[in-house]
C-alpha positions in Angstrom: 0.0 0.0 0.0 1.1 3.4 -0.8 2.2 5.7 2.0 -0.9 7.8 1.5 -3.2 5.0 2.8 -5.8 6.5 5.4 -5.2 4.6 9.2 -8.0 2.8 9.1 -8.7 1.5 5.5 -10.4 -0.9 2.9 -6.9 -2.9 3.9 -6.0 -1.2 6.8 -8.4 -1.3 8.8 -12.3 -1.2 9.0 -14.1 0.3 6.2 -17.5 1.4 6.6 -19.2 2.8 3.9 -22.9 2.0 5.6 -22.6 5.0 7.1 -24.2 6.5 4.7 -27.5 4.6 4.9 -28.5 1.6 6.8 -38.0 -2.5 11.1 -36.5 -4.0 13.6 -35.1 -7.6 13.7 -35.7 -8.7 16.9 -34.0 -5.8 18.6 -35.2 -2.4 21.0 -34.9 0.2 18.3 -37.2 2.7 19.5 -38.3 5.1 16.6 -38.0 9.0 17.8 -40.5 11.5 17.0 -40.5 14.2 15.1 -42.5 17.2 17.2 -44.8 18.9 15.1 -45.3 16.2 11.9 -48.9 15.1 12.0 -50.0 11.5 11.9 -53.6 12.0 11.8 -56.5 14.8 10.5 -57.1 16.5 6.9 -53.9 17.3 4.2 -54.3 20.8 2.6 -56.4 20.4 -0.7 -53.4 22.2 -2.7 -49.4 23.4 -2.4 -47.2 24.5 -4.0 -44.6 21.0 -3.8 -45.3 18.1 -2.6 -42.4 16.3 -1.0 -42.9 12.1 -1.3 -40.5 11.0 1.6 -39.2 12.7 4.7 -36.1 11.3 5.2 -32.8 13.5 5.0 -33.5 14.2 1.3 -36.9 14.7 1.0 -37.1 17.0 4.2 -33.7 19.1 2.8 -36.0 19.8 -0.6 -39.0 20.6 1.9 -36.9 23.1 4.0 -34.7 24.7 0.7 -38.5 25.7 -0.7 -40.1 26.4 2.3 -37.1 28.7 3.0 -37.9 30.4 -0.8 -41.5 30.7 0.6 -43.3 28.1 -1.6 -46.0 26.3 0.2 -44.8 22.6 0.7 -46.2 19.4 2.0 -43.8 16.3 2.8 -45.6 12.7 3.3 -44.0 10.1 4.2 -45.4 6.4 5.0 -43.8 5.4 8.2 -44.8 6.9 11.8 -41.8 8.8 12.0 -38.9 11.1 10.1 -35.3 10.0 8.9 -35.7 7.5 6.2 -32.6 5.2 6.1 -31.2 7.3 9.5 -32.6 5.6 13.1 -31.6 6.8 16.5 -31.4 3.8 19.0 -31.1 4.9 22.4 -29.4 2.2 24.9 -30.9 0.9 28.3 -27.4 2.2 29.5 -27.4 5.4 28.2 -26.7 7.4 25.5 -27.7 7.2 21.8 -26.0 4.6 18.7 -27.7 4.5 15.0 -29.1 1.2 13.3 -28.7 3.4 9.8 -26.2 6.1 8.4 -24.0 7.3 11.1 -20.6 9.0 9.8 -19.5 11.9 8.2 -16.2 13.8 7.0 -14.4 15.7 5.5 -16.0 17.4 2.1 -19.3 16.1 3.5 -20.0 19.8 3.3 -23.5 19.7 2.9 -24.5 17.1 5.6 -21.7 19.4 8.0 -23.3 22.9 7.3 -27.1 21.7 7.6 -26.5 19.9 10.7 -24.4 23.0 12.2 -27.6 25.2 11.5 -29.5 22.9 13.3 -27.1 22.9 16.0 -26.6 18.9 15.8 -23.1 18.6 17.2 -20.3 16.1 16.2 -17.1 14.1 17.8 -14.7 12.2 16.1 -14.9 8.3 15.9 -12.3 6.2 18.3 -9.5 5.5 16.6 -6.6 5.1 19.5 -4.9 1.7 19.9 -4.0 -1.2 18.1 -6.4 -2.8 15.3 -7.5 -6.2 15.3 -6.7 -8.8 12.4 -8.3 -12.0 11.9 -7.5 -14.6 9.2 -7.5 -18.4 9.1 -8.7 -18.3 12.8 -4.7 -16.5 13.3 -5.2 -12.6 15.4 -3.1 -10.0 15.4 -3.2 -6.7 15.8 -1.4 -3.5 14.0 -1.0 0.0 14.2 -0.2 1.6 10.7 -2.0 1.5 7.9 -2.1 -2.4 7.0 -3.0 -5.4 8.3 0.1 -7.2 9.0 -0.6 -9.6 5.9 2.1 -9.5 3.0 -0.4 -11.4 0.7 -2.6 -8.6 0.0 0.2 -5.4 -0.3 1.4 -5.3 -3.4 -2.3 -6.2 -4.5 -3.5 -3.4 -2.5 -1.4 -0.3 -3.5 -1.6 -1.6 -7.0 -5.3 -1.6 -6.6 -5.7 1.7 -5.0 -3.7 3.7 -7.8 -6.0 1.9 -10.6 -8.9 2.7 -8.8 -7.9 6.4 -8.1 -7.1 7.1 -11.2 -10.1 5.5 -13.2 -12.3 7.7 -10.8 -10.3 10.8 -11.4 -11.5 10.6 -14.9 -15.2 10.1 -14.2 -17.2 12.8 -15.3 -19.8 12.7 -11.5 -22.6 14.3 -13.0 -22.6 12.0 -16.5 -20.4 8.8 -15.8 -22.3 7.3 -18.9 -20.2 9.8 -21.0 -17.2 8.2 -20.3 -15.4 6.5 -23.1 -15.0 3.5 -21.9 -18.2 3.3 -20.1 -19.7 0.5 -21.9 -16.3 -1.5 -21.2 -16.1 -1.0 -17.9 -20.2 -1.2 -17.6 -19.8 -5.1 -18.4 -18.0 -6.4 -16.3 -18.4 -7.4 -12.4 -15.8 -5.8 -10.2 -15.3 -9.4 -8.9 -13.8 -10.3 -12.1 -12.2 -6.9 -12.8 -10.1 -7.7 -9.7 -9.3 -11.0 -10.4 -7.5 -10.0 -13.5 -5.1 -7.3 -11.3 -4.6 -9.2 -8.0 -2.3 -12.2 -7.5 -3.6 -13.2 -4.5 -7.8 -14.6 -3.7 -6.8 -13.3 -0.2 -7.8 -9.6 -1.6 -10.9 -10.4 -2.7 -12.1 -11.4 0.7 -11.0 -8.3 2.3 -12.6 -6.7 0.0 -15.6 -7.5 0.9 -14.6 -5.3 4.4 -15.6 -2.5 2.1 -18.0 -3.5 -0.2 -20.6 -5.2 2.4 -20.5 -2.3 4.8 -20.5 0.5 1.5 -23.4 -0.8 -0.4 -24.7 -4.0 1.5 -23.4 -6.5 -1.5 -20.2 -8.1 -3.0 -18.3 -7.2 -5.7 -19.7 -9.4 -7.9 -23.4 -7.5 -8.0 -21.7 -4.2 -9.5 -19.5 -2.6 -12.5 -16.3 -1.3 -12.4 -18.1 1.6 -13.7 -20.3 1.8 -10.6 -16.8 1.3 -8.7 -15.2 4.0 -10.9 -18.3 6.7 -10.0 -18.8 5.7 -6.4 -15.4 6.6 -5.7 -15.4 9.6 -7.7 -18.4 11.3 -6.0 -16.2 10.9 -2.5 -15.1 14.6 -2.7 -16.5 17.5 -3.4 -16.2 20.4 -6.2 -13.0 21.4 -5.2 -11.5 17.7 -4.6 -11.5 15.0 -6.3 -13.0 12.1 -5.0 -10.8 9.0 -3.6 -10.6 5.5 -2.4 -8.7 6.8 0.4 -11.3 9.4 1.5 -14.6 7.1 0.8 -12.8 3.8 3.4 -11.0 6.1 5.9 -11.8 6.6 9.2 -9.7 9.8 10.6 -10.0 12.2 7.9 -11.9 10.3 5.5 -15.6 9.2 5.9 -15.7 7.5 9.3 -14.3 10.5 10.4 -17.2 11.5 13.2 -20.5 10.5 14.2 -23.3 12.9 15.6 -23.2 13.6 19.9 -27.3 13.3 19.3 -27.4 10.7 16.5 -27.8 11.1 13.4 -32.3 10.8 13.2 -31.5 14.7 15.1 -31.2 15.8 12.0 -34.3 15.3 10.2 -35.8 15.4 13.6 -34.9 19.3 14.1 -35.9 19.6 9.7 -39.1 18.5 10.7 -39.8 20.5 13.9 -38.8 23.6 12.1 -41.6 22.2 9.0 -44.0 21.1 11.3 -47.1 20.1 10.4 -46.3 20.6 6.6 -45.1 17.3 7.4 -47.7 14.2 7.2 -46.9 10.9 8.8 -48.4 7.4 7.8 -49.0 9.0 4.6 -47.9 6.6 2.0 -48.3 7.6 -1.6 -50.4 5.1 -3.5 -50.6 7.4 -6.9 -49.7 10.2 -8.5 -52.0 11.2 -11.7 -50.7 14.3 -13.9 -53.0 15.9 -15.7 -54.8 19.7 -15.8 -51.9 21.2 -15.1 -51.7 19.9 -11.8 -49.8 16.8 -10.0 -52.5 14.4 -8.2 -50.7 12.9 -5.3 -52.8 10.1 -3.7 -52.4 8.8 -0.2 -53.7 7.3 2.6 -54.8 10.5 4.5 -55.7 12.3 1.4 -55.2 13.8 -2.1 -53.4 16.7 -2.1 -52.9 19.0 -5.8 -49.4 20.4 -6.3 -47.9 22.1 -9.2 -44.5 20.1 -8.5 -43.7 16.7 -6.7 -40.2 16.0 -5.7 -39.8 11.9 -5.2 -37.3 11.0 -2.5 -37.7 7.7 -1.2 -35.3 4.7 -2.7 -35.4 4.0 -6.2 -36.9 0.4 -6.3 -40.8 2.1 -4.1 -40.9 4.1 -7.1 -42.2 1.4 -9.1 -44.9 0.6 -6.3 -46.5 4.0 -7.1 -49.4 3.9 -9.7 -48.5 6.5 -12.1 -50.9 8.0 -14.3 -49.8 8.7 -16.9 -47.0 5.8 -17.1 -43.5 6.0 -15.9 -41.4 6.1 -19.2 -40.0 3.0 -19.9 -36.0 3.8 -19.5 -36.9 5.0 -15.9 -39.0 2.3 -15.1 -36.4 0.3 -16.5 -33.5 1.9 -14.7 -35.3 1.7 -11.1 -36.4 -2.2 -12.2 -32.3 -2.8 -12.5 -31.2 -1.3 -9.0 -32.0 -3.1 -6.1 -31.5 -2.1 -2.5 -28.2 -3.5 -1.1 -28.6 -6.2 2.1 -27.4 -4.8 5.2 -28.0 -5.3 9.2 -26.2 -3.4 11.9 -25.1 -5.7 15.4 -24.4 -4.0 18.6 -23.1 -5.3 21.4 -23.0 -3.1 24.8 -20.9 -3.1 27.7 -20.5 -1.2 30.5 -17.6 0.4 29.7 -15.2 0.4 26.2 -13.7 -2.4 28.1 -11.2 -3.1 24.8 -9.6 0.9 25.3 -8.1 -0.6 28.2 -6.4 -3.4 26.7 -4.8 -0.7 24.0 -7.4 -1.5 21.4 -9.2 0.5 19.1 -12.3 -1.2 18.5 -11.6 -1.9 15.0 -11.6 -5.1 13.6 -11.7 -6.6 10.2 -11.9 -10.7 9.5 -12.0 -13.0 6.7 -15.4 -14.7 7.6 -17.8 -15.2 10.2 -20.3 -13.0 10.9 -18.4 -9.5 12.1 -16.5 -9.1 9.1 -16.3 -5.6 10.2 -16.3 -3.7 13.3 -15.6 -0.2 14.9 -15.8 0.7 18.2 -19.6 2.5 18.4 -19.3 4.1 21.6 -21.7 6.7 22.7 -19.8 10.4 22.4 -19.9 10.4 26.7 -17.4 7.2 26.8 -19.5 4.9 28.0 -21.3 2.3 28.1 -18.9 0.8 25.6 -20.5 -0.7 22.0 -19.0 -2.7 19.5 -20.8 -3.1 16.2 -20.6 -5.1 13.5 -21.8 -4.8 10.1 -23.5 -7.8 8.3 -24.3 -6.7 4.4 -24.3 -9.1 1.3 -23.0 -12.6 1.1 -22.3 -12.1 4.9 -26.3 -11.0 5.8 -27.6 -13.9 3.3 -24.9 -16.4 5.5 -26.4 -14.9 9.3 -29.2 -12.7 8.1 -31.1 -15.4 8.0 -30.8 -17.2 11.1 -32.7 -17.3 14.3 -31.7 -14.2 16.1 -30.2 -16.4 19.1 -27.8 -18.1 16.5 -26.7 -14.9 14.7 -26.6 -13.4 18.4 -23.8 -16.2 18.9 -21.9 -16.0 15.8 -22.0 -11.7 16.5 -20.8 -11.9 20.2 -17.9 -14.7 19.0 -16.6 -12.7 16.7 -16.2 -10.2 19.2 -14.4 -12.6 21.4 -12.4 -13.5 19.1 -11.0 -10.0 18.4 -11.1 -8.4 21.9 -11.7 -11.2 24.5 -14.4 -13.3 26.1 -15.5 -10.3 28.3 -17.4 -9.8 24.9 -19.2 -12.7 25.4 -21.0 -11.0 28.5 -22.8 -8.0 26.8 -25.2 -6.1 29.1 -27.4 -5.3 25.8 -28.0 -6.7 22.2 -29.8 -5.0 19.7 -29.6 -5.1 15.8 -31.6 -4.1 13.0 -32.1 -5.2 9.6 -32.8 -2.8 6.9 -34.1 -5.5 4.4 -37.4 -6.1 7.1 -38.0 -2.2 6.5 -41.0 -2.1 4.4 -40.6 1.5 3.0 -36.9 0.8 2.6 -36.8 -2.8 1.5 -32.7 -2.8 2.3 -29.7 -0.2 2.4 -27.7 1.5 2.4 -28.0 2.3 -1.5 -30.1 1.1 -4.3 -27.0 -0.4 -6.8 -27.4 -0.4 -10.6 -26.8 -3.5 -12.3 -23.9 -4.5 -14.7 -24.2 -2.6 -17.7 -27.4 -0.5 -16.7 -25.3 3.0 -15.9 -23.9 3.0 -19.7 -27.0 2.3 -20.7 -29.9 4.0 -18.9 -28.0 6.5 -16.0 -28.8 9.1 -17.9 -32.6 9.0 -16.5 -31.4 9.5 -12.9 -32.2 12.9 -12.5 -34.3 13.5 -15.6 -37.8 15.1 -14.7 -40.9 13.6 -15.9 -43.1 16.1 -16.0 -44.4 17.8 -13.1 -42.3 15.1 -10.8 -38.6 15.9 -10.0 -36.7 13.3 -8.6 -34.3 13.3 -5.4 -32.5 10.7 -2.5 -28.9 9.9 -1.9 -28.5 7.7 -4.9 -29.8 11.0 -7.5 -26.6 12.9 -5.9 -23.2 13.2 -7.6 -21.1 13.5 -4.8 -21.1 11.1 -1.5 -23.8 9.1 -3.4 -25.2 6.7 -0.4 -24.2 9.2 2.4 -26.1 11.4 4.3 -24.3 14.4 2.3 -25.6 13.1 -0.6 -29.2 12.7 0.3 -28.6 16.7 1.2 -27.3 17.4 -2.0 -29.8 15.4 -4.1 -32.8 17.5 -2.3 -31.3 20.7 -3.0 -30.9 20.3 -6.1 -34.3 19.1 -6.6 -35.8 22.2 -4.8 -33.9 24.4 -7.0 -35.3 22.4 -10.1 -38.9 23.1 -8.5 -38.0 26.9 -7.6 -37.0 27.9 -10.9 -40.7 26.6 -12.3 -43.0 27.3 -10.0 
């Protein structure tokens, strides 16, 4: 690995993409309310916009027009605000999230919205030694690598290739590439195969694909790869893989004192009852010049509709007239990635003591990756582990007692049997979320970007279209669900 390598890496240390996105499986995750959003009683007959989602995206759209004085309504199915963002708060104390958690550095937008709310951050735990596990051998590091000479000359090769095939990627229009179709058909599974010498980087791969986008690398493109990496900056740096799999000063960098459901929580206070819960949209009908949006409180006319809920609920929408067939095409072709968050709680970070960071990475089992997930007070302490892709269909599955076993052994295996003795347990699995149906991004299918991206943002008609996975930078992040419903209210402000 190059000497540029961030501390706590795709290969050198735990990677954690999720945090830009992850009902309940069996664990206490206690939905917080948003003070002010309605859940019962009439809709206003007519608005200006209405807003279909109030999760980070939808409610940044809602509060952008609002702000520009247009009359705005947000509805949104479940009984509560954040989308694929959940505050858990512990039986010990202090609050963890079963969805996106993290942000960093050129997360601008995510950064200033939750600073105007007055949402605070801290940085992540990142003292100590890192844990390795590999052919049931530990060890533990400090550095940028695991202490495995099988992988390194795969792994800096692998970086610069990646680096520089994102630097060309054009973040608004990857499509327009010119080797888009090229790298469109083929799997970044195989992609890999033909640079690396070693199968041994291919599983620790998965330490950052399962946690980024809930699958392996055989379910996306290299052009996917190329663009995901690219949107991990901003317009004054270009995105890299060193940024989007870091901890300090990449990604991972902090977590939210509050959690991160405090922000649309405070969006939605400040929208109030322009915000409708157990709403769910069952159609949307465009026709004398208005936008028909059907739902189970009530129809509500609008002269503009922004869309932010994940791409594949689209399609559950009855559309009159018709979705056009390259977007319903496009949204048929991106499933939600598979993705659970495990958390173990102690009474204290019990592991700090022992010189350990928390972080872990491991060839199998069931915590393939963990950080250290401790409230911002210190305590109680909390381990987490992410379980996305082939890992979630492996223990997703299981009765939660057994994947309860295989989580907490995992932990013992990297930081010692006191892990075995949690004083909580709680997980949650994103693919049981009926108005999410996975996380923490919707990923486009080999050959689909090249093809039909080009739709991602297109308008159809009166309906604009927003959510983390419309954004072109920190697509799948919190940031990115900002910057998708931005841009989406500016789209409705300059027609209304």
């Amino acid at each position: 690995m190059g000497a540029g390598l961030g501390r706590r890496q795709l290969l050198g240390g735990v990677a954690a993409g999720a945090a830009g996105a992850a009902g309940a499986a069996g664990g206490l995750w206690t939905p917080a309310p948003a003070h002010g959003a309605t859940s019962q009683g009439a809709l206003p007959d007519r608005v200006d916009a209405v807003v279909v989602g109030a999760g980070i995206s939808g409610l940044s759209a809602a509060r952008k027009l609002r702000a520009r004085g247009a009359r705005v309504l947000v509805v949104e199915a479940r009984d509560r605000v954040g989308g694929r963002v959940l505050n858990h708060h512990l039986r010990a104390g202090g609050v963890i999230e079963a969805g996106g958690a993290f942000v960093g550095p050129t997360q601008d937008r995510i950064l200033r919205l939750a600073d105007q709310l007055g949402v605070k951050t801290f940085k992540e735990y990142v003292e100590g030694d890192n844990v390795y596990i590999k052919n049931g051998h530990r060890s533990t590091y400090t550095g940028t690598v695991p202490p495995d000479p099988s992988i390194l000359v795969d792994a800096a090769l692998l970086q610069v290739r990646i680096d520089n095939m994102a630097a060309a990627i054009d973040v608004d229009a990857p499509w327009n590439h010119p080797r888009a179709a090229e790298w469109d058909a083929i799997t970044v599974k195989d992609w890999v195969a033909r640079q690396t010498l070693s199968t041994d980087t291919d599983s620790l791969l998965k330490c950052y694909f399962q946690p980024s986008w809930g699958s392996d690398a055989g379910n996306v493109s290299v052009l996917f790869l190329a663009w995901f990496i690219a949107t991990a900056g901003n317009e004054s740096n270009v995105g890299t893989f060193e940024r989007s799999s870091s901890t300090a000063g990449g990604a991972q960098d902090s977590r939210f004192k509050l959690g991160s459901q405090m922000v649309p929580i405070r969006m939605a206070r400040e929208l109030g009852d322009r915000v409708a819960l157990r709403a769910p949209v069952r159609r949307i009908v465009q026709r004398d010049g208005w936008a028909h949006v059907h739902t189970d409180r009530g129809t509500v006319r609008a002269k503009r509709v922004i869309v932010a809920c994940p791409p594949p609920l689209v399609l559950d929408i009855d559309w009159h007239p018709q979705l056009p067939q390259r977007r319903r095409h496009l949204l048929a072709n991106m499933p939600m990635g598979k993705l659970m968050k495990c958390d173990a709680v102690y009474e204290t970070p019990f592991w700090r003591a022992d010189g350990l960071s928390g972080s872990g990475l491991s060839h199998s089992g069931a915590t393939r990756v963990v950080f250290d997930n401790t409230p911002a007070g210190g305590a109680p302490g909390v381990l987490l582990a992410f379980v996305g892709g082939s890992t979630w269909r492996q223990y997703g599955r299981l009765p939660r007692a057994e994947r309860k076993r295989a989580v907490l052994e995992g932990f013992a295996e990297m930081f010692g049997e006191q892990a075995l003795r949690p004083i909580e347990y709680t997980e949650h699995d994103w693919t049981l979320e009926p108005w999410t149906t996975g996380g923490p991004i919707a990923l486009p299918r080999p050959g689909l970007i090249s093809t039909h991206g080009s739709e991602i943002r297109r308008p159809f008609g009166r309906v604009h279209w927003a959510g983390t996975e419309t954004s072109t930078y920190w697509s799948g992040f919190m940031d990115g669900a900002v910057r998708a419903g931005e841009r989406a209210a500016r789209e409705v402000l300059e027609r209304l």
